[in-house]
mmCIF file as gemmi writes it, N, C-alpha and C atoms, coordinates in Angstrom:
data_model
loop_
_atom_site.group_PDB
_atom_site.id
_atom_site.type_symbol
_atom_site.label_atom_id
_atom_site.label_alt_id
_atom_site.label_comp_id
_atom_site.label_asym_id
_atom_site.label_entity_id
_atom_site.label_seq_id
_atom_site.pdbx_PDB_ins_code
_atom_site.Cartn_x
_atom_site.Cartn_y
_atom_site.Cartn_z
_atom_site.occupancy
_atom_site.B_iso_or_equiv
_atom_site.pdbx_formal_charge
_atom_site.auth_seq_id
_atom_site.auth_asym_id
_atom_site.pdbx_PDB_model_num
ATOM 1 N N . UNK Axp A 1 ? 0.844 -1.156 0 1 0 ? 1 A 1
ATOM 2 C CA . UNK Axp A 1 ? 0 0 0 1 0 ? 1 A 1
ATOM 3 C C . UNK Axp A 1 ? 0.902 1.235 0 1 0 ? 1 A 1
ATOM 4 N N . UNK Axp A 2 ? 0.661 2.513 -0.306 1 0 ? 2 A 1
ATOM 5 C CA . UNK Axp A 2 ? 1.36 3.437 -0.583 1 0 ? 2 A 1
ATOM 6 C C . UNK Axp A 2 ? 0.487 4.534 -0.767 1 0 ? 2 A 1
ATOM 7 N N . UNK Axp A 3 ? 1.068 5.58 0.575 1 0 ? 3 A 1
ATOM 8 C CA . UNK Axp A 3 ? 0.476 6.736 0.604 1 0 ? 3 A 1
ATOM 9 C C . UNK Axp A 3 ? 1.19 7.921 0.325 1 0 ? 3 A 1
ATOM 10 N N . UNK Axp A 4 ? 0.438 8.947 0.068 1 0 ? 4 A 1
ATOM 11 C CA . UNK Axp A 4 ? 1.049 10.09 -0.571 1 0 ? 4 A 1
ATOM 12 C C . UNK Axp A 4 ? 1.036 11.337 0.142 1 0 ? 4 A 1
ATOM 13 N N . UNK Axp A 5 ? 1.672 11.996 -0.223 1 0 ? 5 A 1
ATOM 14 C CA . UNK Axp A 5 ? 1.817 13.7 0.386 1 0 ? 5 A 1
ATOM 15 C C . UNK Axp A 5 ? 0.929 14.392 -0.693 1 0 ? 5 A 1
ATOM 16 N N . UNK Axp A 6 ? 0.784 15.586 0.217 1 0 ? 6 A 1
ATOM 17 C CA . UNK Axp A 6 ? -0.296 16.408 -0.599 1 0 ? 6 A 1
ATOM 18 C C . UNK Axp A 6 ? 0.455 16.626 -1.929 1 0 ? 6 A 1
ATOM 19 N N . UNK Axp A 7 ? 1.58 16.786 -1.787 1 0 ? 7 A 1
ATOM 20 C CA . UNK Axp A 7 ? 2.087 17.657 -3.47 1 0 ? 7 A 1
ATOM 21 C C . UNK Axp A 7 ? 2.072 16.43 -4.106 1 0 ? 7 A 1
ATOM 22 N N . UNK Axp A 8 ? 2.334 15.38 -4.151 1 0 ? 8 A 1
ATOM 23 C CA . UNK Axp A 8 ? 2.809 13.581 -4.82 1 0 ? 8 A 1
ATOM 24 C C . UNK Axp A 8 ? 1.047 13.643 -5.464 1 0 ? 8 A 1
ATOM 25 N N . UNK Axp A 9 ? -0.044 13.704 -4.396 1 0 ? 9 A 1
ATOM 26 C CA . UNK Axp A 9 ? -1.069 13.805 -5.174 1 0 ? 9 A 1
ATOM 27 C C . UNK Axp A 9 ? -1.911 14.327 -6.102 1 0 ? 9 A 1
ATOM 28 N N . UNK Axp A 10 ? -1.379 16.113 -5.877 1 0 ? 10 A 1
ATOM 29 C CA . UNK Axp A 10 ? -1.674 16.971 -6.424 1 0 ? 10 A 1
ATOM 30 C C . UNK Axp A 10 ? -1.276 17.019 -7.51 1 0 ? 10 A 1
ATOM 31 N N . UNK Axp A 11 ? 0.286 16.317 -7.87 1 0 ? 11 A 1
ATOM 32 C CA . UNK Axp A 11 ? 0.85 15.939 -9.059 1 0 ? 11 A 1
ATOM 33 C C . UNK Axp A 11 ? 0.109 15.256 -9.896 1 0 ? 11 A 1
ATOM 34 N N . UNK Axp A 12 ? -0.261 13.773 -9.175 1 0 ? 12 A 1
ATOM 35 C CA . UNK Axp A 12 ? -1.153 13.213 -9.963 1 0 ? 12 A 1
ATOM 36 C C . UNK Axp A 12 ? -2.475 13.52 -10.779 1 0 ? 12 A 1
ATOM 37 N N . UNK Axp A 13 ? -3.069 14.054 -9.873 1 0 ? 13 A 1
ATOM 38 C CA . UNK Axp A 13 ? -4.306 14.935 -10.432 1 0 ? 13 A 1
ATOM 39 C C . UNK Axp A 13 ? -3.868 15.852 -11.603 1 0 ? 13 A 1
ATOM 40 N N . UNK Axp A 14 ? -3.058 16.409 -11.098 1 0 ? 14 A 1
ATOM 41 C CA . UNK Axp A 14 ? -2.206 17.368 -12.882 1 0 ? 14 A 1
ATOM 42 C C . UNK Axp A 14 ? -2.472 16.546 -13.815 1 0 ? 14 A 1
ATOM 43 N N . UNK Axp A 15 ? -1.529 15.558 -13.624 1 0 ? 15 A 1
ATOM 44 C CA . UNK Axp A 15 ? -1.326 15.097 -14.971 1 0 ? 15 A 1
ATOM 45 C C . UNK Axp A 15 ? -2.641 14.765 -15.583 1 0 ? 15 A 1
ATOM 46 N N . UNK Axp A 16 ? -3.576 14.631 -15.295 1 0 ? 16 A 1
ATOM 47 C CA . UNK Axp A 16 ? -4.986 14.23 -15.942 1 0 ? 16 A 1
ATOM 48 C C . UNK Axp A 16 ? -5.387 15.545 -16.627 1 0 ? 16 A 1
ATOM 49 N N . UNK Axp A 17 ? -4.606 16.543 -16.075 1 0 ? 17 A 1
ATOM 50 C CA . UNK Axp A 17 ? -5.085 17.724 -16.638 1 0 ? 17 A 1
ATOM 51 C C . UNK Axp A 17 ? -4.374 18.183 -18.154 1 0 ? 17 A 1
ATOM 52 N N . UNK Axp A 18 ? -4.815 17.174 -18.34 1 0 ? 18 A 1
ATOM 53 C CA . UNK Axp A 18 ? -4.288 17.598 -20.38 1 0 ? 18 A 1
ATOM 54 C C . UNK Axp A 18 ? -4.658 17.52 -21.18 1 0 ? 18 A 1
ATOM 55 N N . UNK Axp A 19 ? -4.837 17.658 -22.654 1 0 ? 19 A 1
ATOM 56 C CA . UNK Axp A 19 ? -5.902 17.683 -23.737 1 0 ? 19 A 1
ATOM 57 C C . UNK Axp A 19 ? -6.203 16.145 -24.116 1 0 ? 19 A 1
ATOM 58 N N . UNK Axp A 20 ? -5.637 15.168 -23.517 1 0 ? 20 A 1
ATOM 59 C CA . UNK Axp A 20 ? -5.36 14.11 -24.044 1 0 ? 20 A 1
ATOM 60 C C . UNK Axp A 20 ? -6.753 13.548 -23.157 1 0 ? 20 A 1
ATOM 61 N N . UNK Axp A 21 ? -6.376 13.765 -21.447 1 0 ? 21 A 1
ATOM 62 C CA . UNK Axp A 21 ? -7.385 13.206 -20.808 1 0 ? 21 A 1
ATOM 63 C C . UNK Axp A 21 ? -9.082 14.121 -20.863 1 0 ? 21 A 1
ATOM 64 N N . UNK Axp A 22 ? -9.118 15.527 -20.975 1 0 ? 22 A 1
ATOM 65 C CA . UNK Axp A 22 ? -9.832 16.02 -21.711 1 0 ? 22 A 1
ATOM 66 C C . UNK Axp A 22 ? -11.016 15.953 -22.58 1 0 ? 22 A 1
ATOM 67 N N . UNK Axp A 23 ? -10.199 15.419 -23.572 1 0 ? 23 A 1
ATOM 68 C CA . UNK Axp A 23 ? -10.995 14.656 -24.805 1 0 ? 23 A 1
ATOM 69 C C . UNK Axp A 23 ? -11.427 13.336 -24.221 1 0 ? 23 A 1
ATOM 70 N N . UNK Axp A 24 ? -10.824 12.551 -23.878 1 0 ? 24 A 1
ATOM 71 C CA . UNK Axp A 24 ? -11.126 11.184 -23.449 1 0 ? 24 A 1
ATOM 72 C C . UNK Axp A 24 ? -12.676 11.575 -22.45 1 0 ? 24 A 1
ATOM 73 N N . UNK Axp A 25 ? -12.272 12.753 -21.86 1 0 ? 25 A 1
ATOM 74 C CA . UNK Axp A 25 ? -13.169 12.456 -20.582 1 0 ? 25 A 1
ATOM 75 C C . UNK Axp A 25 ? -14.947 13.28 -21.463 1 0 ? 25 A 1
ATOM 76 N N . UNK Axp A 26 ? -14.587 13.864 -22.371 1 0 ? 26 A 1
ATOM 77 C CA . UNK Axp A 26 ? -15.552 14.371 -23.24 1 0 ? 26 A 1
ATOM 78 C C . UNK Axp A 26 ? -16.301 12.989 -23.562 1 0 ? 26 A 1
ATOM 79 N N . UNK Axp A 27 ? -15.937 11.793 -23.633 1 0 ? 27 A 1
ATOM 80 C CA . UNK Axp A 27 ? -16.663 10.569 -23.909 1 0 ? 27 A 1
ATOM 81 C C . UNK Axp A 27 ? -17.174 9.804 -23.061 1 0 ? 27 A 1
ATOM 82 N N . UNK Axp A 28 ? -16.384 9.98 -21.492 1 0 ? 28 A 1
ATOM 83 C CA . UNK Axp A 28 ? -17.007 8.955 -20.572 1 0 ? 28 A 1
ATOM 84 C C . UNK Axp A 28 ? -15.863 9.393 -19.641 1 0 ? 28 A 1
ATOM 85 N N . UNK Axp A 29 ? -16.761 8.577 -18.38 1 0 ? 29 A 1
ATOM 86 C CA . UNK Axp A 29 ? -15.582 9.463 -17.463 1 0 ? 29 A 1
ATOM 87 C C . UNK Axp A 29 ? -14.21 8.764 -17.446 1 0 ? 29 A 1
ATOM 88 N N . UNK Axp A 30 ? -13.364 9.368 -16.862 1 0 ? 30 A 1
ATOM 89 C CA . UNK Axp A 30 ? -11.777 8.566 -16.411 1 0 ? 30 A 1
ATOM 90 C C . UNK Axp A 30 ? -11.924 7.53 -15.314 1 0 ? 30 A 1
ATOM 91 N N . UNK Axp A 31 ? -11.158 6.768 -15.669 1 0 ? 31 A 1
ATOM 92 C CA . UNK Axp A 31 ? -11.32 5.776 -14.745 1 0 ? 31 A 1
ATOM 93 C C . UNK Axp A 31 ? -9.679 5.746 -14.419 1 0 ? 31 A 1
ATOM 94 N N . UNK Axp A 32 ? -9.771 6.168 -13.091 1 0 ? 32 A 1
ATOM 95 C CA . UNK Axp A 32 ? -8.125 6.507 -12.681 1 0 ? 32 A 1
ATOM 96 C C . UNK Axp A 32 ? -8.06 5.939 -10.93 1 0 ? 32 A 1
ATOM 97 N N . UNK Axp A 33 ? -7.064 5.137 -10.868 1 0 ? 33 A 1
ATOM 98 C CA . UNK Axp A 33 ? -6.612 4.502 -9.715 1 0 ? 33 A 1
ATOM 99 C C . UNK Axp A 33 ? -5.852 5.314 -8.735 1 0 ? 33 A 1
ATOM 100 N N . UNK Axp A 34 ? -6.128 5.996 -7.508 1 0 ? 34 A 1
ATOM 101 C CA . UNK Axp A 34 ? -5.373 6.653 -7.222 1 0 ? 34 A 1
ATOM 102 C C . UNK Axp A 34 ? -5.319 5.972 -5.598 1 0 ? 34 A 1
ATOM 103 N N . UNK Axp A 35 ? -5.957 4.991 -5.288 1 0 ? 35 A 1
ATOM 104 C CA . UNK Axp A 35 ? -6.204 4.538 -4.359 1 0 ? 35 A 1
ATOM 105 C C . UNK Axp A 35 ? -4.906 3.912 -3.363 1 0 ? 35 A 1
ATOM 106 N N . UNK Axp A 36 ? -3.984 4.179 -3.753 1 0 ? 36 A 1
ATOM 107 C CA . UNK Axp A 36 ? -2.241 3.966 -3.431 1 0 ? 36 A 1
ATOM 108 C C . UNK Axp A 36 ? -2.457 2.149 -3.303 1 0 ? 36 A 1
ATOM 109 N N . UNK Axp A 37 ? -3.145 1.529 -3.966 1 0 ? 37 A 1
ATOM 110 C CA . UNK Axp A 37 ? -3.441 -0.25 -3.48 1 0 ? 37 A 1
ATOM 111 C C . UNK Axp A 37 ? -5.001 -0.426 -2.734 1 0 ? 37 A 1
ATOM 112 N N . UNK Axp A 38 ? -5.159 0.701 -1.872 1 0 ? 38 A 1
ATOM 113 C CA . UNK Axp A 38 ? -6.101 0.421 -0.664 1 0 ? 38 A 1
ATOM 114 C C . UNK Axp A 38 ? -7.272 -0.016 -1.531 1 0 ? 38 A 1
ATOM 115 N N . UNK Axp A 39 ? -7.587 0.126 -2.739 1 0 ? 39 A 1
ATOM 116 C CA . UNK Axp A 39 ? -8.839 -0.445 -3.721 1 0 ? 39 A 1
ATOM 117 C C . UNK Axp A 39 ? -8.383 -2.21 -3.891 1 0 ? 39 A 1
ATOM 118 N N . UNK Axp A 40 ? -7.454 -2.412 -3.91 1 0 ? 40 A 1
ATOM 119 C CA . UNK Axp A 40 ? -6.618 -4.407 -3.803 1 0 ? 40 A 1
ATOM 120 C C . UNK Axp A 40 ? -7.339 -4.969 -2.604 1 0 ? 40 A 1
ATOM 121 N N . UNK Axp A 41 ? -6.751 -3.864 -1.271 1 0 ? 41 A 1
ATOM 122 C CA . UNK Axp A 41 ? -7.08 -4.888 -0.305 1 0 ? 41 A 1
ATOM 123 C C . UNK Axp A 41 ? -8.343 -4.992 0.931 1 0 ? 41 A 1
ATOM 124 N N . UNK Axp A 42 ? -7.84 -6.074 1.495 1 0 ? 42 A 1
ATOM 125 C CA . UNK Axp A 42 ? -9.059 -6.815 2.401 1 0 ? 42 A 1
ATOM 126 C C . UNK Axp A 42 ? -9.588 -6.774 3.254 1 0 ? 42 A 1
ATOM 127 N N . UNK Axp A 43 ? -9.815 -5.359 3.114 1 0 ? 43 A 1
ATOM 128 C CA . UNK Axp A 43 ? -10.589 -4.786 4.279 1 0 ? 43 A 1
ATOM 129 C C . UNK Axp A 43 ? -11.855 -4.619 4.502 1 0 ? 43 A 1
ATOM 130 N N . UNK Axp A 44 ? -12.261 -4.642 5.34 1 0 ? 44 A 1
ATOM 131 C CA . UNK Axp A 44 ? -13.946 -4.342 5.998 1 0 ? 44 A 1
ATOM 132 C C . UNK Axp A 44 ? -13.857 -2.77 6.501 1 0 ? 44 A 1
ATOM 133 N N . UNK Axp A 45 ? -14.391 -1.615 5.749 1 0 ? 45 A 1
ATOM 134 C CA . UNK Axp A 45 ? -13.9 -0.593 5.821 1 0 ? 45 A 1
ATOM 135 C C . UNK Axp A 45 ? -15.286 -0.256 7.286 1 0 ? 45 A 1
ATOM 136 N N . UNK Axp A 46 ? -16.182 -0.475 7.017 1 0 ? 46 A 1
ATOM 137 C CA . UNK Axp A 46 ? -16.969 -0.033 7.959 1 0 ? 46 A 1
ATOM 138 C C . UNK Axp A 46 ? -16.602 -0.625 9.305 1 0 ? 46 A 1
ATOM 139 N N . UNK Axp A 47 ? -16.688 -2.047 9.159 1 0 ? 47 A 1
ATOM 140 C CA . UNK Axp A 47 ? -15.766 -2.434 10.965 1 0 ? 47 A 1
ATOM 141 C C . UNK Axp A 47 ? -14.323 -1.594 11.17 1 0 ? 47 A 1
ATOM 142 N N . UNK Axp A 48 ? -13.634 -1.28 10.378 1 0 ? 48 A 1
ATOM 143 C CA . UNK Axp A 48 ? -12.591 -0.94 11.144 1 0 ? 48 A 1
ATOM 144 C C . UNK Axp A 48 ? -13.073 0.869 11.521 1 0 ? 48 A 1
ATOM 145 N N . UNK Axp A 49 ? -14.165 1.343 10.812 1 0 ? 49 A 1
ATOM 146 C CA . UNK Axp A 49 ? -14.572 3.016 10.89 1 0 ? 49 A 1
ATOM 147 C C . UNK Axp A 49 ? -15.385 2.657 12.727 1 0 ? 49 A 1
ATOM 148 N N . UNK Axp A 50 ? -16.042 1.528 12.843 1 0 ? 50 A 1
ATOM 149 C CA . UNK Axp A 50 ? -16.648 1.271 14.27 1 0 ? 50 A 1
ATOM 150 C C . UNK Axp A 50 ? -15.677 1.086 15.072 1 0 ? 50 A 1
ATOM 151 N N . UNK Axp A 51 ? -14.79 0.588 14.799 1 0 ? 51 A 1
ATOM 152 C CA . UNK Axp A 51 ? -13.493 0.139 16.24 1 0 ? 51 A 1
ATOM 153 C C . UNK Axp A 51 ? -13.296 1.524 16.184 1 0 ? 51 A 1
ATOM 154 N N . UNK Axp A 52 ? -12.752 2.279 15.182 1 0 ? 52 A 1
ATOM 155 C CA . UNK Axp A 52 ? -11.757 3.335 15.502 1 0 ? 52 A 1
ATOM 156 C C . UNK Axp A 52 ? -13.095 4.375 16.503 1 0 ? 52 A 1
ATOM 157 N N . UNK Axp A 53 ? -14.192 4.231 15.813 1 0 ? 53 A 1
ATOM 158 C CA . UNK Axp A 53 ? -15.064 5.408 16.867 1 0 ? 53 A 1
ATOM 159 C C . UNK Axp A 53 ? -15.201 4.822 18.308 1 0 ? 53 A 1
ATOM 160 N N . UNK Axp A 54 ? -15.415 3.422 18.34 1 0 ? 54 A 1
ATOM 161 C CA . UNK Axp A 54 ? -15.744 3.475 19.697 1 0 ? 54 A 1
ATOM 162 C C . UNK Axp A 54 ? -14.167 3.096 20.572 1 0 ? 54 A 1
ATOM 163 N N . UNK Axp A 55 ? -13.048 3.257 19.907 1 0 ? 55 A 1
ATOM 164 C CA . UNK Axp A 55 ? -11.548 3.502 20.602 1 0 ? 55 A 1
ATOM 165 C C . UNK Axp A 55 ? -11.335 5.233 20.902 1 0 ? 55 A 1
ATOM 166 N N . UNK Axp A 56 ? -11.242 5.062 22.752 1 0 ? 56 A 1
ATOM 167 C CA . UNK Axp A 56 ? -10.997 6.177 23.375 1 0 ? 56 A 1
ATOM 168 C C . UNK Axp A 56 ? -9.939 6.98 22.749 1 0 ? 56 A 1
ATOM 169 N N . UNK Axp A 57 ? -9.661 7.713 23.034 1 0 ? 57 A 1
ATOM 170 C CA . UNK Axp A 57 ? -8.736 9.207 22.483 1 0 ? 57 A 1
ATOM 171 C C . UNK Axp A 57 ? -7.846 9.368 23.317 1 0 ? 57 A 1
């Protein structure tokens, strides 16, 4: 898995910003992975959103 800094992402998002993706997206939307892996793996996103709320501070 692999996470990013604001500028690493902000980069990414650029690059979509070009006549190339543009046009493409004039037809249908982009279908772009930016999910650093976390879309791969095996998680139960809602149980782990309940542990973390009901874990004290």
């Amino acid at each position: 898995m692999t996470t990013y800094s604001t500028d690493e992402m902000a980069s990414m998002l650029l690059e979509l910003c070009d006549v190339e993706s543009k046009a493409a997206a004039a037809h249908a939307p982009l279908k772009v992975d930016l999910t650093g892996g976390l879309a791969d793996a095996k998680l139960d996103m809602a149980d782990l959103a309940a542990k973390a709320a009901n874990r004290p501070l």
